[in-house]
C-alpha positions as CSV (number, residue, x, y, z in Angstrom):
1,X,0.0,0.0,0.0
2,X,1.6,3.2,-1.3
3,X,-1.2,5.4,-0.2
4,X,-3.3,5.5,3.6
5,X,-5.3,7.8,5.5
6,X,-5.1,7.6,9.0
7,X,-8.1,9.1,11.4
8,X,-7.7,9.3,14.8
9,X,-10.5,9.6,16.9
10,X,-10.8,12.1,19.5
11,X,-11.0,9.0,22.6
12,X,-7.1,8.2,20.9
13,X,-5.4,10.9,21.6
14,X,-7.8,12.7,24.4
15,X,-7.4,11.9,28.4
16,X,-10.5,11.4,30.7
17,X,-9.5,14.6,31.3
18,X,-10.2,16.0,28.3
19,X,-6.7,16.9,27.8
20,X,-4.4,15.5,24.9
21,X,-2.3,12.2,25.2
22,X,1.1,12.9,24.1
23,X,2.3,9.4,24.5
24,X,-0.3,8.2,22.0
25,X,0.2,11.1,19.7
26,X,4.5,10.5,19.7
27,X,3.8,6.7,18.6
28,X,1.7,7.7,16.1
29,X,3.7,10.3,14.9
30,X,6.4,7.6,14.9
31,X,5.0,5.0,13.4
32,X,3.8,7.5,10.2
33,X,7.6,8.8,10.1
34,X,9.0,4.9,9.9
35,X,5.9,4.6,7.2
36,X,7.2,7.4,4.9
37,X,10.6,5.9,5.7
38,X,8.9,2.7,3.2
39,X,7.6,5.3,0.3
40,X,4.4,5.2,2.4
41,X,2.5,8.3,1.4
42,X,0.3,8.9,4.7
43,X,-2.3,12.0,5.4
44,X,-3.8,12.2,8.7
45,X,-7.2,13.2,10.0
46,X,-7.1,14.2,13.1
47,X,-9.7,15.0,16.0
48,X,-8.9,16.7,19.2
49,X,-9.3,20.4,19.0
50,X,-11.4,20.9,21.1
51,X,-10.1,18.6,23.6
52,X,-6.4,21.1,22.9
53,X,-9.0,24.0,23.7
54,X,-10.0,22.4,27.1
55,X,-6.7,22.8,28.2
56,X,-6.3,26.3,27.1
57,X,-9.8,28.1,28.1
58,X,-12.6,27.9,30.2
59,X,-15.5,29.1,28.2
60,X,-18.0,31.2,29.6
61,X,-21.6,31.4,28.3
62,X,-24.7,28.9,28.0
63,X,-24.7,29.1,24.1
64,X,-23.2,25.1,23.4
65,X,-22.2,26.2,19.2
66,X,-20.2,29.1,20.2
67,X,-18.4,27.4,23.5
68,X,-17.6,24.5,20.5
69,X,-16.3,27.1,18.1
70,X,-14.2,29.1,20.9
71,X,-12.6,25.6,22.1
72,X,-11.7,24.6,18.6
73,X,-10.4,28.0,17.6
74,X,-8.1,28.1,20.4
75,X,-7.9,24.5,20.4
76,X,-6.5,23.9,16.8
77,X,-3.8,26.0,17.3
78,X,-2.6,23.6,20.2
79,X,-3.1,20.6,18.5
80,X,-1.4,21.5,15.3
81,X,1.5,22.6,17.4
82,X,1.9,19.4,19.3
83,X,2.2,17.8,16.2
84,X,4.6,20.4,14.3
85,X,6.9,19.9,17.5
86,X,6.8,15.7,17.6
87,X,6.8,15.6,13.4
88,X,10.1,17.9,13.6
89,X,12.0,15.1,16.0
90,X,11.1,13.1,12.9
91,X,12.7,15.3,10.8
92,X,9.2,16.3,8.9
93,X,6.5,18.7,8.0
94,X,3.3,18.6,8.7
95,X,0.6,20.9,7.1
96,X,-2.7,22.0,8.5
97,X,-5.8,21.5,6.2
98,X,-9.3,22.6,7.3
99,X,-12.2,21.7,5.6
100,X,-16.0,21.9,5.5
101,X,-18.6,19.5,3.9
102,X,-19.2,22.3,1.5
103,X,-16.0,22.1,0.3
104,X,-16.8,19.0,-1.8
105,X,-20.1,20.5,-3.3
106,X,-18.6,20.7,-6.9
107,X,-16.7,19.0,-9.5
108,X,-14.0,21.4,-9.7
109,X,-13.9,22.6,-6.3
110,X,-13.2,18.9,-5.1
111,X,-10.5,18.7,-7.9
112,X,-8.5,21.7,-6.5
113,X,-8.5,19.9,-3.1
114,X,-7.3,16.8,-4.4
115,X,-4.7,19.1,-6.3
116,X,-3.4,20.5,-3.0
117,X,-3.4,17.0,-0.7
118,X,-1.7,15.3,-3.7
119,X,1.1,18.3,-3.9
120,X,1.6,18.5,-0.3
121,X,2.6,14.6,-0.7
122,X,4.4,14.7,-3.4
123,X,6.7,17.2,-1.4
124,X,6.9,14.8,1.6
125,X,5.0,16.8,3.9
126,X,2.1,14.7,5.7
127,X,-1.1,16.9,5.5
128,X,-3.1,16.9,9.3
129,X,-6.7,17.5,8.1
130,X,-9.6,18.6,10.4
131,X,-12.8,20.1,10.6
132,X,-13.1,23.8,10.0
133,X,-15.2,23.6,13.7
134,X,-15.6,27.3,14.1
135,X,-17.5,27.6,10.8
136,X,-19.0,24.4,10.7
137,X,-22.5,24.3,11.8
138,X,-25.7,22.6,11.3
139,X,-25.7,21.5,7.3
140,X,-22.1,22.4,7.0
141,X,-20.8,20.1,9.4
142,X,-19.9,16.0,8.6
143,X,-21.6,13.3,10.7
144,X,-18.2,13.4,12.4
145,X,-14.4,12.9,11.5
146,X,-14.8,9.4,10.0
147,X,-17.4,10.8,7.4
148,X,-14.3,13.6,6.3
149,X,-11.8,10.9,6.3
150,X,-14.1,8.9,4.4
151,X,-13.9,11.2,1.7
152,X,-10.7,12.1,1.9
153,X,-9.7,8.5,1.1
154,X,-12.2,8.4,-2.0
155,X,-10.6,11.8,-3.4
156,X,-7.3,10.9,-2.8
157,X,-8.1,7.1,-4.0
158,X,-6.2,5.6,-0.9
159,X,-5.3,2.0,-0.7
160,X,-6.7,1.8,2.8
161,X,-8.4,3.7,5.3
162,X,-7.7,3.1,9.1
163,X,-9.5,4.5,11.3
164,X,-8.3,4.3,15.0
165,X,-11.0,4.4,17.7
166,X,-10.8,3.8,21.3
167,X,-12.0,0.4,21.0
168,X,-10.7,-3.0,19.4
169,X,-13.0,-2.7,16.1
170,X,-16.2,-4.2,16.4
171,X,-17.6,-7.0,18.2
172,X,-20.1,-10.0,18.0
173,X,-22.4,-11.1,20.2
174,X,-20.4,-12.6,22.4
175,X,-18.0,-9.5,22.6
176,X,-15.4,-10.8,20.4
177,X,-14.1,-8.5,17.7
178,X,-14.9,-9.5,14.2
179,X,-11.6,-9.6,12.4
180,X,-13.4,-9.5,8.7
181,X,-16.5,-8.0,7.4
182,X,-17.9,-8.0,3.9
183,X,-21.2,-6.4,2.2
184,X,-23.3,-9.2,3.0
185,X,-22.3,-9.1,7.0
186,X,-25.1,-7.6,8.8
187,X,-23.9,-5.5,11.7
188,X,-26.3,-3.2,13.0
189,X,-27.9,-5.8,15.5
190,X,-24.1,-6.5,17.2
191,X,-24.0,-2.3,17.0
192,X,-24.6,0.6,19.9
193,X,-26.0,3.7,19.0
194,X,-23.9,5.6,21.9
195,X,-21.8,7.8,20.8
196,X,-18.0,8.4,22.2
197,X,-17.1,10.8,25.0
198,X,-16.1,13.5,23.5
199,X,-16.4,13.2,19.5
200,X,-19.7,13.1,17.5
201,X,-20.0,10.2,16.2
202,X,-19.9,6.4,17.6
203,X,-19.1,2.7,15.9
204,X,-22.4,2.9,13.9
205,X,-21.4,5.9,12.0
206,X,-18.0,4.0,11.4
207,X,-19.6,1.0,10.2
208,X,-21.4,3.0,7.4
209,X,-18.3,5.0,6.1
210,X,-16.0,2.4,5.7
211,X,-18.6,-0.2,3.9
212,X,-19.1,2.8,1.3
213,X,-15.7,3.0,1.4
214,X,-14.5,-0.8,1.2
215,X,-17.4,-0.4,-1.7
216,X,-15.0,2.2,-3.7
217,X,-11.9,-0.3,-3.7
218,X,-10.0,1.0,-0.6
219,X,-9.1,-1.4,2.1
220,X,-10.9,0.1,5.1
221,X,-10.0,-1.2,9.0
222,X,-11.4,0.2,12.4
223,X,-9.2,-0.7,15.3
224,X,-7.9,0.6,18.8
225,X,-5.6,3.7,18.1
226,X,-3.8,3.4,21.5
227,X,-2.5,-0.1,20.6
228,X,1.8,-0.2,20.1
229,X,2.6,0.6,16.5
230,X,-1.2,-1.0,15.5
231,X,-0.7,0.9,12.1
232,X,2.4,-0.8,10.5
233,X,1.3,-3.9,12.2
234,X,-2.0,-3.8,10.4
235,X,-0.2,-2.4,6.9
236,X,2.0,-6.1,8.1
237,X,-0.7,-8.1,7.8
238,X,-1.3,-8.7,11.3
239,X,-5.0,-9.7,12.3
240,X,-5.6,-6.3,14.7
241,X,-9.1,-4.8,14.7
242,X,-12.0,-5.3,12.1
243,X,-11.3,-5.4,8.0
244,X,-13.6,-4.7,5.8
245,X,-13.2,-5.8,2.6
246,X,-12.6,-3.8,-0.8
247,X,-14.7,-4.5,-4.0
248,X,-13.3,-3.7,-7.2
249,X,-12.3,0.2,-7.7
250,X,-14.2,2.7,-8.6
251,X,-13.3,5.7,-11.2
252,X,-12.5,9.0,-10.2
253,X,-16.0,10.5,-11.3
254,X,-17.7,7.6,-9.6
255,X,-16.3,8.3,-5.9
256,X,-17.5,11.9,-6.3
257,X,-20.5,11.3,-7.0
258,X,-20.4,8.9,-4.0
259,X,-19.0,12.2,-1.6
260,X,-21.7,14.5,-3.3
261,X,-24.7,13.5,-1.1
262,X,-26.2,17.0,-0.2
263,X,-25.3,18.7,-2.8
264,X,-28.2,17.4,-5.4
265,X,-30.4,19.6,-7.6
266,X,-33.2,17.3,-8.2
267,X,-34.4,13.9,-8.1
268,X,-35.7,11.2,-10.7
269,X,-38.1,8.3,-9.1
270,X,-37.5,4.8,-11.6
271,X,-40.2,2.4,-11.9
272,X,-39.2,-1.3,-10.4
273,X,-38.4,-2.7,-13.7
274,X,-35.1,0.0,-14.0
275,X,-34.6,-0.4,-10.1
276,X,-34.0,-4.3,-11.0
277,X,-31.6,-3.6,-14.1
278,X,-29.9,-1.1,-12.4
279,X,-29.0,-3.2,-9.7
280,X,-28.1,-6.4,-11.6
281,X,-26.6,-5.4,-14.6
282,X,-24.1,-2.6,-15.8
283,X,-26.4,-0.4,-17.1
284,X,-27.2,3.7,-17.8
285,X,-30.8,4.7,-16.5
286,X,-32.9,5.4,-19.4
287,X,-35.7,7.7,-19.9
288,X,-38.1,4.6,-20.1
289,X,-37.5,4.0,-16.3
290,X,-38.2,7.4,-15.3
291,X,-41.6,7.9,-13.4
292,X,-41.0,11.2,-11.8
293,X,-38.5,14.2,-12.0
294,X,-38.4,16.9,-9.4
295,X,-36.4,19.9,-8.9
296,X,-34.8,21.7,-11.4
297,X,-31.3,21.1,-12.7
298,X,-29.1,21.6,-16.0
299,X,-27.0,18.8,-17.9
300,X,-24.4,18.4,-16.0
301,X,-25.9,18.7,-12.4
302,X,-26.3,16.1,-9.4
303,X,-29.4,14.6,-9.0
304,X,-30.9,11.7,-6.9
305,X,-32.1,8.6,-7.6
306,X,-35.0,7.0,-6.0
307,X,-37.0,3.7,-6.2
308,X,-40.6,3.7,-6.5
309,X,-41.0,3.8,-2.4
310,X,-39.4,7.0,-2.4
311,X,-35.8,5.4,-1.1
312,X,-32.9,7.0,-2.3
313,X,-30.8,4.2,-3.8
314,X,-28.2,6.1,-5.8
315,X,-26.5,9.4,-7.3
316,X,-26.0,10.3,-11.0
317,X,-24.9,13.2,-13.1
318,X,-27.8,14.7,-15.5
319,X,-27.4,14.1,-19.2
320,X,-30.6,16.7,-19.6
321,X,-31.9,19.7,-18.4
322,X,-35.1,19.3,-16.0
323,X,-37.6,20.4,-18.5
324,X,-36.3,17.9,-21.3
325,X,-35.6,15.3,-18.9
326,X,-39.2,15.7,-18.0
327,X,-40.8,15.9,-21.7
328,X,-38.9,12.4,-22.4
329,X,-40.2,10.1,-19.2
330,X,-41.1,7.2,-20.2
331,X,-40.5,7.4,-24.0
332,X,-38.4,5.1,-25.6
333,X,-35.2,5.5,-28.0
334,X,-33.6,8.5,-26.1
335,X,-30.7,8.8,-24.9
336,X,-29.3,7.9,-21.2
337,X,-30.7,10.0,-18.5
338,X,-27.5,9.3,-16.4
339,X,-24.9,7.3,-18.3
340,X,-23.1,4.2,-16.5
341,X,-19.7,6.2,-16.4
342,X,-21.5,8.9,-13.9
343,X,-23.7,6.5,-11.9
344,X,-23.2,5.2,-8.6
345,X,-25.6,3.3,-6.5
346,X,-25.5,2.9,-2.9
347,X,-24.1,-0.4,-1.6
């Protein structure tokens, strides 16, 4: 694997306390310097702001978004110098990269980001990603960390994604931690809804990002990020954590597409017949299979795609604009409504 993102969870690298573990963040930092020692490229998404900003400021006032945005302004700061100061006795640079959900709303815009992460690697500096928590609220913000590294592993096209939690990965009934998981594992019933401590999200949101991700072609693993040197030792081979699978890999356009969800300008509802083909053969959706359009949108644009219950079951890029799209439903002998190439369906 020539390419990895690792996320580390807010639990790794945060005391009860609230304050940050330097132990845990010097053997990480380690174990990404004897990576890159390999021709490992590695980008990091890291939580822990806020728990930085904890140490820093006590926050006065009731209002909860602006004590998070003050903790995280002051706290970033911190927690980018922590790891300037423990990358430099590694003899590298690390960079800061601060995002928002909308900053994958467009085709372009995504592209530029790509542009920059792939540069900063290509100059051996290990980009530390995060959050942009002081302007991201309400529909700005990802589900949590694991969403953002998520789709920073599709827009990079990682070989693997390894998220470190502060558990073992996940576990079966009888509290055992599944070492491999496919598409056809049902986990929800073995999973918690709780979420951790002091981040956002909990195991349930990680299950969903890495099947999308596994889905895309990346090798995706969750595991404890306070175990010694678990990275290289998973990158070895070595059973640690849960595995999720990788299906073939997808193109560029395709994980896009996949990281879009939000940003849609309409919707097209398919009768069961195309629901069926879609999801059993390699085929564009067709104005024959088209029962509904809504919104309005111009060739070229996002839309949904939804079954006849209303259920969104994939993402496509518009060959029409709304109004023809609308004059051909149903008809037969036009062209594809969303070609193949710019078609993805959820897993």
């Amino acid at each position: 694997m020539k390419k990895i993102i690792i996320k580390i969870g807010t639990n790794v690298i945060t005391k009860e306390n609230g304050l940050l573990n330097l132990e845990v963040m010097e053997n990480l930092v380690k174990q990404v310097a004897e990576l890159k020692k390999t021709g490992v490229k590695v980008v990091m998404v890291s939580s822990g702001a806020m728990g930085a900003g904890r140490s820093l400021i006590k926050v006065e006032g009731k209002n909860d978004v602006v004590r998070r945005q003050v903790l995280c302004s002051v706290g970033q700061i911190k927690l980018l110098e922590t790891y300037l100061k423990l990358f430099q006795k590694e003899s590298l640079i690390c960079s800061q990269v601060l995002v928002t959900k909308e900053d994958f709303r467009d085709r372009s815009h995504y592209l530029n980001m790509k542009n920059c992460i792939e540069g900063l690697l290509e100059n051996n500096v290990v980009p530390i990603i995060n959050e942009n928590d002081v302007i991201s609220v309400s529909e700005l913000m990802f589900t949590d960390n694991d969403e953002l590294a998520g789709l920073m592993a599709s827009l990079i096209s990682a070989d693997a994604l390894i998220i470190l939690s502060s558990v073992d990965g996940i576990l079966d009934a009888e509290g055992n931690v599944l070492a491999e998981v496919d598409e056809k594992t049902i986990l929800s019933k073995f999973i918690q809804k709780s979420k951790s401590s002091f981040g956002r999200g909990g195991m349930l949101t990680k299950v969903k990002i890495t099947q999308k991700i596994a889905a895309m072609g990346i090798e995706t693993f969750i595991a404890n990020g306070c175990t010694q040197n678990v990275v290289i030792r998973i990158l070895n081979g070595e059973k640690i954590g849960t595995h999720f699978g990788s299906s073939s890999k997808k193109s560029g356009v395709k994980r896009w597409i996949s990281a879009s969800e939000g940003h849609e300008k309409g919707s097209v509802k398919i009768d069961s017949g195309a629901e069926k083909v879609l999801k059993n053969k390699i085929a564009s959706l067709l104005p024959i299979g088209a029962k509904e359009i809504s919104g309005e949108f111009k060739k070229g644009d996002l839309i949904k795609i939804l079954n006849p219950e209303g259920e969104i079951i994939g993402h496509g890029i518009s060959n029409y604009h709304s109004k023809i799209a609308k004059s051909h439903l149903g008809k037969k002998g036009k062209k594809a409504l969303i070609h193949y190439d710019y078609l993805y369906l959820n897993q």
